[in-house]
N, C-alpha and C positions, 0 to 999 in steps of 0.2 A: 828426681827419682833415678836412681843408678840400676841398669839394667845391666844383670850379668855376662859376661861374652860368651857364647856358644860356638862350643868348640866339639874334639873328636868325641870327649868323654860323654857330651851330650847324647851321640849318636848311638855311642855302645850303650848308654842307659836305658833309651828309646829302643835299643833291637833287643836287652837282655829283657825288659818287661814284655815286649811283642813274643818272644819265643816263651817266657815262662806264659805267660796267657794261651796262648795257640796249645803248649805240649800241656799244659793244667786240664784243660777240656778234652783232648784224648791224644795218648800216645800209646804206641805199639807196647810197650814195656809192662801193661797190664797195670799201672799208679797214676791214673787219670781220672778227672770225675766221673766220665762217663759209664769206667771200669764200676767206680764205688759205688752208682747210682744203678747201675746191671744188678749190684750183688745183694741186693734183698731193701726191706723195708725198715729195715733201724733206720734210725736216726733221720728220720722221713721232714722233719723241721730244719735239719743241718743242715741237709742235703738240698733242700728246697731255695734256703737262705744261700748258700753258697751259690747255686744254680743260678738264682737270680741276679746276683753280684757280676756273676762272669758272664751270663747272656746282658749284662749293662754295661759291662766294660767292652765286650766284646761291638755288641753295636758301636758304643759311639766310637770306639778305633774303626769300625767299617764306613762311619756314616762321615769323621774326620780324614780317614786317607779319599774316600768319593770326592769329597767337598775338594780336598787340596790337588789330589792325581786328575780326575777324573779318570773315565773307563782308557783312555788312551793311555794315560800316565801307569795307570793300574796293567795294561796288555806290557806295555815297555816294559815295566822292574819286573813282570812275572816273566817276561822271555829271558831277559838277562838271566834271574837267579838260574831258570833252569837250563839256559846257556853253561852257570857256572858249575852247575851242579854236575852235569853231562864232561864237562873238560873236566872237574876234579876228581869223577870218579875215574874215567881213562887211566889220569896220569898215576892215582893211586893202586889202579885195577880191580877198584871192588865191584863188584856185577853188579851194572844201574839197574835191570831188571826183574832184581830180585825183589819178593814181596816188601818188607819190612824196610827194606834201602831205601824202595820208592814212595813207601808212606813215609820216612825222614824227611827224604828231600822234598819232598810235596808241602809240609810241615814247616819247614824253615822256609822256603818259597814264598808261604803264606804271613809268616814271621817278617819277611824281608820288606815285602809289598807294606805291610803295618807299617814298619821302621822307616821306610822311603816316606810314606806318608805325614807322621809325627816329624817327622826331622825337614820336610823341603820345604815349609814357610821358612825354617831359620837359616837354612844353608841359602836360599834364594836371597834372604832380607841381608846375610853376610855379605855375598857377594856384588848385589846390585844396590843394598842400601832401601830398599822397597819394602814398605811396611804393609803387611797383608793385614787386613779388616773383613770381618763378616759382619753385613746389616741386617738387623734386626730386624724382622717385620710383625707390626703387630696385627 
């Protein structure tokens, strides 16, 4: 059985699904479920269905980066992101302070922390050749 290499593209597939998932459920911009699910009772089966989709995807990416980070691995990538978050707005000068800036970055943070999770069994198993297994219990 041929396993395929995992490489950079991997990574960026894994952080574009974590950031559309994370900004799908609520973003500042007022085009998030949580916006359409405020805005009245139509489509109350859609909305329900959809709801339940992204609180399923949503767990298991929390219950997959736990498993793989744990809460140490999880404090680390959220100091960094917001490490990098704090130097890029400096360098660009946009006010970290401001409402809507800090729910972004708070957002991608969250995004980032997914993306470290999903990706560091294969970046770990690349560089050291260690195959991660979860046992099953019944």
């Amino acid at each position: 059985m041929s396993v395929a290499p995992f490489n950079w593209r991997g990574v960026v597939a894994r952080g574009l699904f974590s950031l559309f998932i994370v900004f799908a459920i609520y973003n500042p911009s007022g085009t998030s479920y949580l916006h359409w699910v405020l805005g009245g009772f139509d489509w109350f089966w859609a909305k329900l269905a959809i709801g339940a989709v992204l609180a399923t995807i949503l767990i298991l990416l929390w219950r997959t980066t736990m498993g793989v980070l744990g809460r140490t691995g999880v404090a680390l990538v959220l100091l960094f992101s917001i490490g990098t978050s704090v130097t890029l707005a400096q360098l660009t000068g946009q006010p970290l302070l401001d409402g809507a800036t800090l729910l972004i970055w708070a957002l991608v943070s969250i995004a980032a922390v997914f993306t470290a999770g999903l990706s560091y069994s294969h970046l770990d198993h690349r560089l050291t050749g260690i195959t991660h297994t979860e046992e099953v219990k019944k």
